[in-house]
Each structure stands twice: as structure tokens, then as C-alpha cells.
N, CA, C and O atoms as a GROMACS GRO file, in nm:
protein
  340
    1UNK      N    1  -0.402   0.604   1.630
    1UNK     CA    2  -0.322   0.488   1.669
    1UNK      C    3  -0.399   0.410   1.775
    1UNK      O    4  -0.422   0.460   1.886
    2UNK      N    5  -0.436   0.295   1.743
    2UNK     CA    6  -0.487   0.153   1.876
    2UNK      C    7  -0.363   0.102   1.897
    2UNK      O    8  -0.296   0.043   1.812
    3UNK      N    9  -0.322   0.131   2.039
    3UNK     CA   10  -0.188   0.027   2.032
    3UNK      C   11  -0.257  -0.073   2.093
    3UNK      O   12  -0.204  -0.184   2.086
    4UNK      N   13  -0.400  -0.064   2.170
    4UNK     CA   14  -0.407  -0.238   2.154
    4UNK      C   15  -0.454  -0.323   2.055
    4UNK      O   16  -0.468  -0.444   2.074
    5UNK      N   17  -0.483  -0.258   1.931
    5UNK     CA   18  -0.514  -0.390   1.844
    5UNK      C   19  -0.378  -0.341   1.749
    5UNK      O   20  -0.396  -0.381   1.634
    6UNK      N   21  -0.252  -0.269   1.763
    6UNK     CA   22  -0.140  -0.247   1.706
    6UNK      C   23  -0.162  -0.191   1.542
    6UNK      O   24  -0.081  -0.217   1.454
    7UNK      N   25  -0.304  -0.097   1.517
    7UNK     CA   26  -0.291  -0.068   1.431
    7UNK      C   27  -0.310   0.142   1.445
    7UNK      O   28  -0.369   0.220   1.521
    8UNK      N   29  -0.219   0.154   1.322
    8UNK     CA   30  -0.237   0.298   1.273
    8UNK      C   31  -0.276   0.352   1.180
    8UNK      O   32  -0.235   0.320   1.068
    9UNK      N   33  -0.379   0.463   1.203
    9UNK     CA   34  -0.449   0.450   1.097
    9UNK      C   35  -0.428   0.600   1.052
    9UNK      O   36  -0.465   0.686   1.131
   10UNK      N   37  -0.350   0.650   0.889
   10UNK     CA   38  -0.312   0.786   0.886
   10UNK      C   39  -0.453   0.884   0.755
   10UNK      O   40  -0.528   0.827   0.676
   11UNK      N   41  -0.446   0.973   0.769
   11UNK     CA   42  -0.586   1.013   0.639
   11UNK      C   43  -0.511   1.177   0.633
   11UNK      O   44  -0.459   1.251   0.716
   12UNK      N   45  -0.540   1.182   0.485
   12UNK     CA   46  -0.456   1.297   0.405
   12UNK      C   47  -0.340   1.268   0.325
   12UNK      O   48  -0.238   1.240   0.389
   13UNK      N   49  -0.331   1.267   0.179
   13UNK     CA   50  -0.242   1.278   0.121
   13UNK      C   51  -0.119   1.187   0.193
   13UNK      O   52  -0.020   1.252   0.226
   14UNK      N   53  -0.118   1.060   0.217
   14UNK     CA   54  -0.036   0.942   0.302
   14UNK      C   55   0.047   0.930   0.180
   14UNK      O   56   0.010   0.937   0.063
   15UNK      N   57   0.198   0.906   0.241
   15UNK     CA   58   0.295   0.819   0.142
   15UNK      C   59   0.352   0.706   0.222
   15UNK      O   60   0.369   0.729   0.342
   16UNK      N   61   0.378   0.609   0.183
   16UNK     CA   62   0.418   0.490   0.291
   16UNK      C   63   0.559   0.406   0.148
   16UNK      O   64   0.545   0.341   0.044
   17UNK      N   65   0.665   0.451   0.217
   17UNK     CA   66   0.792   0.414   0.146
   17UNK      C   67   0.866   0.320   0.174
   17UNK      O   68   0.953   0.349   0.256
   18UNK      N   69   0.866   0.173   0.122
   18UNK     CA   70   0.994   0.096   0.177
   18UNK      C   71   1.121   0.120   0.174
   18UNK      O   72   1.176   0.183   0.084
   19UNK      N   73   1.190   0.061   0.297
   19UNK     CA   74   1.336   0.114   0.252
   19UNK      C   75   1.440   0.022   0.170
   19UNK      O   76   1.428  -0.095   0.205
   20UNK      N   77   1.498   0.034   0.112
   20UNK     CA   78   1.559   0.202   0.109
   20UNK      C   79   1.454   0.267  -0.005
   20UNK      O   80   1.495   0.312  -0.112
   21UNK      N   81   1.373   0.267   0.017
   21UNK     CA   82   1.286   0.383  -0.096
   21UNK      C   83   1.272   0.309  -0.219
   21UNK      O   84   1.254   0.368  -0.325
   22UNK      N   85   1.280   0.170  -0.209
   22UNK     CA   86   1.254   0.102  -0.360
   22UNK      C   87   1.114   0.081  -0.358
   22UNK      O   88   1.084  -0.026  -0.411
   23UNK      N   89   1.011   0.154  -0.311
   23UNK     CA   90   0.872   0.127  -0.386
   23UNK      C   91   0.765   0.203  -0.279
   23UNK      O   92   0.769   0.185  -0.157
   24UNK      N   93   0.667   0.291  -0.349
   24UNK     CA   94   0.610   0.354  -0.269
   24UNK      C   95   0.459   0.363  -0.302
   24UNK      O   96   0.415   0.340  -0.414
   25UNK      N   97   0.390   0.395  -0.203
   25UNK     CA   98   0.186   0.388  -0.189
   25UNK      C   99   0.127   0.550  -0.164
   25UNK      O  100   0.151   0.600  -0.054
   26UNK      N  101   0.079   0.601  -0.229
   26UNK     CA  102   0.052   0.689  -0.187
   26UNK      C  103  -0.107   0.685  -0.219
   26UNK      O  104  -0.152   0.636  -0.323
   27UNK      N  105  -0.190   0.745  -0.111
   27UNK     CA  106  -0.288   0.738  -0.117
   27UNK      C  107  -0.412   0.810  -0.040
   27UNK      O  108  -0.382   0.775   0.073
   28UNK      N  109  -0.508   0.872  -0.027
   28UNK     CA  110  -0.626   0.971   0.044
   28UNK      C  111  -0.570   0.877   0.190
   28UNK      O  112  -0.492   0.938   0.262
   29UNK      N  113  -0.601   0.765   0.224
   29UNK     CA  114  -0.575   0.750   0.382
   29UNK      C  115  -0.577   0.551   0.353
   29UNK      O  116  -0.615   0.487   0.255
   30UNK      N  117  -0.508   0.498   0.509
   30UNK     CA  118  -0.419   0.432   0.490
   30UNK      C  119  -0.444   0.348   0.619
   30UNK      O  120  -0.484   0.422   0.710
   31UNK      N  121  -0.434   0.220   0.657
   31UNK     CA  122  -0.426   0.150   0.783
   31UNK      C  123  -0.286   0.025   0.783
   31UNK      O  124  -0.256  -0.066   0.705
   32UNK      N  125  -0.234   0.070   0.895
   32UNK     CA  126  -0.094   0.001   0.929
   32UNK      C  127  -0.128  -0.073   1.034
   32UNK      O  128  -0.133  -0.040   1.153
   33UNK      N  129  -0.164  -0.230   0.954
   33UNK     CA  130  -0.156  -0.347   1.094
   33UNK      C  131  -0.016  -0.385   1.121
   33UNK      O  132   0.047  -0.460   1.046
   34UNK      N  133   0.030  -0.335   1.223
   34UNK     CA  134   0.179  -0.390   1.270
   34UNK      C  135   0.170  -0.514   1.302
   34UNK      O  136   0.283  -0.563   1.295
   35UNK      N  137   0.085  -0.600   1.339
   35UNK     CA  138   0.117  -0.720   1.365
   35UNK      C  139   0.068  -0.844   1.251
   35UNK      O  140   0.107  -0.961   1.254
   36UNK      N  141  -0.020  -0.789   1.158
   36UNK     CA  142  -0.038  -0.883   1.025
   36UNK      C  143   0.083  -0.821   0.930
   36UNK      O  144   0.108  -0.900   0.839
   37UNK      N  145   0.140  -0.740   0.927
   37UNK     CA  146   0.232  -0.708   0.860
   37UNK      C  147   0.176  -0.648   0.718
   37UNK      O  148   0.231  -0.699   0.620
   38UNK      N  149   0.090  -0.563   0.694
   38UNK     CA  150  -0.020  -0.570   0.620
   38UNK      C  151  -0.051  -0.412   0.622
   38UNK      O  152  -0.083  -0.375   0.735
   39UNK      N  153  -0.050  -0.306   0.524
   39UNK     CA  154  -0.103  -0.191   0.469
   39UNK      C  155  -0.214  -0.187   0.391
   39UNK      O  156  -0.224  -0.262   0.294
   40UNK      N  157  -0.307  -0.104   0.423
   40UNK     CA  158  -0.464  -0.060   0.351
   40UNK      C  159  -0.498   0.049   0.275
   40UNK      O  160  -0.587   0.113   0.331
   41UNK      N  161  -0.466   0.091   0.182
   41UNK     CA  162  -0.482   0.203   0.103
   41UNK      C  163  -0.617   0.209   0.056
   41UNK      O  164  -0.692   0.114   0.032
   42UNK      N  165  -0.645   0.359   0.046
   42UNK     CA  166  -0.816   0.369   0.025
   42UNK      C  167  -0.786   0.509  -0.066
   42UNK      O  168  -0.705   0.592  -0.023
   43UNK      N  169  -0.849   0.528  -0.181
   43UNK     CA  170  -0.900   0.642  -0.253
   43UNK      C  171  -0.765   0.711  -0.325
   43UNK      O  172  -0.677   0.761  -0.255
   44UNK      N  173  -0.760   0.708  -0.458
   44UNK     CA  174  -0.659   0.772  -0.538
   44UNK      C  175  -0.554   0.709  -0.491
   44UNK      O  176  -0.465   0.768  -0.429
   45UNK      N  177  -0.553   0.584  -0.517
   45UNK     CA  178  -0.429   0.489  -0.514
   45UNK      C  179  -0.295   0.461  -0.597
   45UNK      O  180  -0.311   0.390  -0.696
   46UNK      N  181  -0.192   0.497  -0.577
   46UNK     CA  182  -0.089   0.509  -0.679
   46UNK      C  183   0.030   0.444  -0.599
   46UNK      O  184   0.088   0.475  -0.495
   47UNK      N  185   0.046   0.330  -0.700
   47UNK     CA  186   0.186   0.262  -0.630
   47UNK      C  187   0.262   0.223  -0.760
   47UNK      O  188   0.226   0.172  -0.866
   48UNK      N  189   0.419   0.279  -0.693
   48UNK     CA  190   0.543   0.261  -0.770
   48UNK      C  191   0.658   0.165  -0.744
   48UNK      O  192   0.664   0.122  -0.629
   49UNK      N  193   0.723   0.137  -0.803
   49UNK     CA  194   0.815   0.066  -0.788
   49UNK      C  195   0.998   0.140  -0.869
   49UNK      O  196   1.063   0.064  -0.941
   50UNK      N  197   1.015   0.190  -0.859
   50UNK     CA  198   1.126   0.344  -0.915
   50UNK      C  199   1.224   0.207  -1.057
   50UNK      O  200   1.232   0.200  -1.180
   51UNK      N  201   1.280   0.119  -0.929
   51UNK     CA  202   1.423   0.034  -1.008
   51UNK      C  203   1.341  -0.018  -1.120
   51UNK      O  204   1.382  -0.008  -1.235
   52UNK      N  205   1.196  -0.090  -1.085
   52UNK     CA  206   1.164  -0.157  -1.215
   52UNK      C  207   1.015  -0.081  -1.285
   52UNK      O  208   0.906  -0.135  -1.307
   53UNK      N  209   1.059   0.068  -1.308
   53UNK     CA  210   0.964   0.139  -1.373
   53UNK      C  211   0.770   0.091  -1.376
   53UNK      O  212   0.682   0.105  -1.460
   54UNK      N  213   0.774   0.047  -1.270
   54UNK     CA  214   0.635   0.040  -1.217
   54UNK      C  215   0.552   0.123  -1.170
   54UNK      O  216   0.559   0.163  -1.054
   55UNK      N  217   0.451   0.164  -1.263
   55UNK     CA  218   0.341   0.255  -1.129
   55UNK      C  219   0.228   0.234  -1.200
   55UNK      O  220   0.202   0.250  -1.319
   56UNK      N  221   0.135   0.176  -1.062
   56UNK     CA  222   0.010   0.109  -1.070
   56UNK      C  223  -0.075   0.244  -1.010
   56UNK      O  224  -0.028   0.335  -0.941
   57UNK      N  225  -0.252   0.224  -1.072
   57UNK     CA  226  -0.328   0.325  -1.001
   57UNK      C  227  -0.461   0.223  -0.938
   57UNK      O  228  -0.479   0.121  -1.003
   58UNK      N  229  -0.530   0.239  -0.848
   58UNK     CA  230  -0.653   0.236  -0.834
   58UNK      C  231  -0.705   0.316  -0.722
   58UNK      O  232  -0.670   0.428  -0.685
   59UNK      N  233  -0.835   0.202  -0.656
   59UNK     CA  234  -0.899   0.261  -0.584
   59UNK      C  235  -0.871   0.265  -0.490
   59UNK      O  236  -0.857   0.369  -0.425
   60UNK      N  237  -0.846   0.104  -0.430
   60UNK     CA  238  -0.768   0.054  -0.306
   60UNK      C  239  -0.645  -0.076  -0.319
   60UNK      O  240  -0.654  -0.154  -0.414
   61UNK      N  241  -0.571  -0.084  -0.250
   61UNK     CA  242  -0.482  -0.153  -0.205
   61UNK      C  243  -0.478  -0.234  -0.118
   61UNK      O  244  -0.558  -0.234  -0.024
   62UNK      N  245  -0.386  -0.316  -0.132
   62UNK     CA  246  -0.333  -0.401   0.010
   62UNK      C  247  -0.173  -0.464  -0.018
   62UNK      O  248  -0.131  -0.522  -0.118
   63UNK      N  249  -0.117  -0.436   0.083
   63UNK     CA  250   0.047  -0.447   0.079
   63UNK      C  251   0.080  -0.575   0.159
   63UNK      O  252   0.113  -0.538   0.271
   64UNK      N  253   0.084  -0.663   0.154
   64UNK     CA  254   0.167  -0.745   0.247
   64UNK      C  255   0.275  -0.744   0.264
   64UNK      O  256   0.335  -0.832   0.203
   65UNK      N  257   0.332  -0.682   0.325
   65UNK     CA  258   0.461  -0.676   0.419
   65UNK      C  259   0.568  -0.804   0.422
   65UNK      O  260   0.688  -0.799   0.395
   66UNK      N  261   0.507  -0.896   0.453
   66UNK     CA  262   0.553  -1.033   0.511
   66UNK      C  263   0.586  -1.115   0.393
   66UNK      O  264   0.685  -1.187   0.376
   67UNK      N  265   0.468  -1.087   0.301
   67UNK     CA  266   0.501  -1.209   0.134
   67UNK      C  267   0.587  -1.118   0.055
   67UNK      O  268   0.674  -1.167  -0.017
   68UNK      N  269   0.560  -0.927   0.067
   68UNK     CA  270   0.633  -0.827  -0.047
   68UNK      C  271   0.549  -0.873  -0.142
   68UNK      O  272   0.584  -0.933  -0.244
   69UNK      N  273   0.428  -0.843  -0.107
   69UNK     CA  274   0.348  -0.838  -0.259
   69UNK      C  275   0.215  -0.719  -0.243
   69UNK      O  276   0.168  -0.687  -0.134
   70UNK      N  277   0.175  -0.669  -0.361
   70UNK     CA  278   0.082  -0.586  -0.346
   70UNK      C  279  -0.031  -0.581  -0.446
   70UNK      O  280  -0.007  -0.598  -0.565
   71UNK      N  281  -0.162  -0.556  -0.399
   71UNK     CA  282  -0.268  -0.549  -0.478
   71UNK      C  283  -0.345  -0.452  -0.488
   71UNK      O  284  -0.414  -0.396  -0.403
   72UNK      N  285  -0.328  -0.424  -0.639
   72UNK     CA  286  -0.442  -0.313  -0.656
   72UNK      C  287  -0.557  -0.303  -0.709
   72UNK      O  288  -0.572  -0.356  -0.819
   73UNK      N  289  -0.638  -0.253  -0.664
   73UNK     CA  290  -0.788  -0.312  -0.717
   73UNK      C  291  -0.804  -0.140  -0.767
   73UNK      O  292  -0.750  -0.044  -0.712
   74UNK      N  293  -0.902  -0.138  -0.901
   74UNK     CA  294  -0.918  -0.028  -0.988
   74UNK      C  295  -1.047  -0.037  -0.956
   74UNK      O  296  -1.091  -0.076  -0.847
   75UNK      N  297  -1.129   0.010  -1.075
   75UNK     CA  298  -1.246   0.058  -1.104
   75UNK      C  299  -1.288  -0.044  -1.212
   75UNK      O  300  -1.239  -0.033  -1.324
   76UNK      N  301  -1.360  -0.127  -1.189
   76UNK     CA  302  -1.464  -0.268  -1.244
   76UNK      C  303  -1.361  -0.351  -1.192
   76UNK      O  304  -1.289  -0.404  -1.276
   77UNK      N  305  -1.346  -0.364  -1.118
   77UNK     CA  306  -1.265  -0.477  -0.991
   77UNK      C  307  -1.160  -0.541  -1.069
   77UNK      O  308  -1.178  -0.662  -1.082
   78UNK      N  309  -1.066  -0.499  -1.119
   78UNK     CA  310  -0.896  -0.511  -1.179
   78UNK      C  311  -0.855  -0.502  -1.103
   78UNK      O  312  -0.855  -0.404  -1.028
   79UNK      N  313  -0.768  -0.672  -1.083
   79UNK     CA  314  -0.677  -0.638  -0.972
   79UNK      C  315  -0.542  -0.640  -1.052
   79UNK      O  316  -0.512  -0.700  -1.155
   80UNK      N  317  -0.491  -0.578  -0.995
   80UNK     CA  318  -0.300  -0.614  -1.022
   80UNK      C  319  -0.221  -0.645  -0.921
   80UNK      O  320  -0.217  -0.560  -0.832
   81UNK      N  321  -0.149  -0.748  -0.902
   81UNK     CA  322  -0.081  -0.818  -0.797
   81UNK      C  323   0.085  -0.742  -0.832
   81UNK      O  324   0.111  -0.681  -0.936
   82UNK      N  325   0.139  -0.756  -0.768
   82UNK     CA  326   0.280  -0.708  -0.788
   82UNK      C  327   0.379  -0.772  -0.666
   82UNK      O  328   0.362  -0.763  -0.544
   83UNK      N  329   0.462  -0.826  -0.724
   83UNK     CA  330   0.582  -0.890  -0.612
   83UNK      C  331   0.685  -0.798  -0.594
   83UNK      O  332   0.734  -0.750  -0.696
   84UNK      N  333   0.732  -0.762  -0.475
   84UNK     CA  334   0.834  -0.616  -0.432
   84UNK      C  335   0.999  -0.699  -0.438
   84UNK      O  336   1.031  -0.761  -0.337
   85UNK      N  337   1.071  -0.697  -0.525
   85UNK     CA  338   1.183  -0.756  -0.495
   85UNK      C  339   1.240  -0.751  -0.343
   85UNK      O  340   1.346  -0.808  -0.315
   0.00000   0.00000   0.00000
């Protein structure tokens, strides 16, 4: 944790769940900018969405918080964008 640049940064088997639990990131390790509003997923990337039978895989991620949208980038640079109701 930097609380002066307000970020946390977690490594091992990370799950990062919105609430109430409608959509989740799980991933090898992870950076939480609290003040861009903004998640970093790195290595064995798997994100779901439960209500609307979504689950995306790649390499890495990025969550925006603030728009509720997420991107996943695979393997030969596929991205998939996803909007979080």
C-alpha cells in the first residue's frame, strides 16, 4: 500500500468483487488506484459478470471504476471491452 500516491497493490490468487457481487476479476496480482478509480489485473485474467452470464479470460485488464467498463486484453492483443450495468 502507497498511501501517498493512494494506490494498493495485492499479488496471489486476487479476487476484486463489486457490490453487491454482480461482477468479479480474478487474477495472479492486481493494482488499486483509489483516486483514478481504476483496477490493473496482470496474469491469468478471468472476469465475470454472474446476472448476464459473462466470463471473459486474458492476460491483463483494466477496470474503470468511474465509466463501469472493463478491458481485457488476451493473447495477440484482443481486446474485449465490457460495460458493468
Amino acid at each position: 500500500v502507497d498511501l501517498n500516491k493512494a494506490i494498493v497493490q495485492i499479488m496471489g490468487e486476487v479476487v476484486a468483487r463489486s457490490a453487491p457481487n454482480r461482477a468479479e476479476i480474478r487474477a495472479d496480482q492486481a493494482e488499486w488506484s483509489i483516486e483514478q478509480q481504476q483496477i490493473k489485473a496482470e496474469g491469468n485474467v478471468s472476469y465475470a459478470q454472474v446476472e448476464r452470464n459473462i466470463q471473459v479470460q486474458g492476460n491483463n485488464a483494466i477496470a474503470d471504476l468511474a465509466n463501469q467498463t472493463v478491458n481485457v486484453r488476451g493473447n495477440g492483443g484482443v481486446i474485449t471491452k465490457i460495460s458493468v450495468p
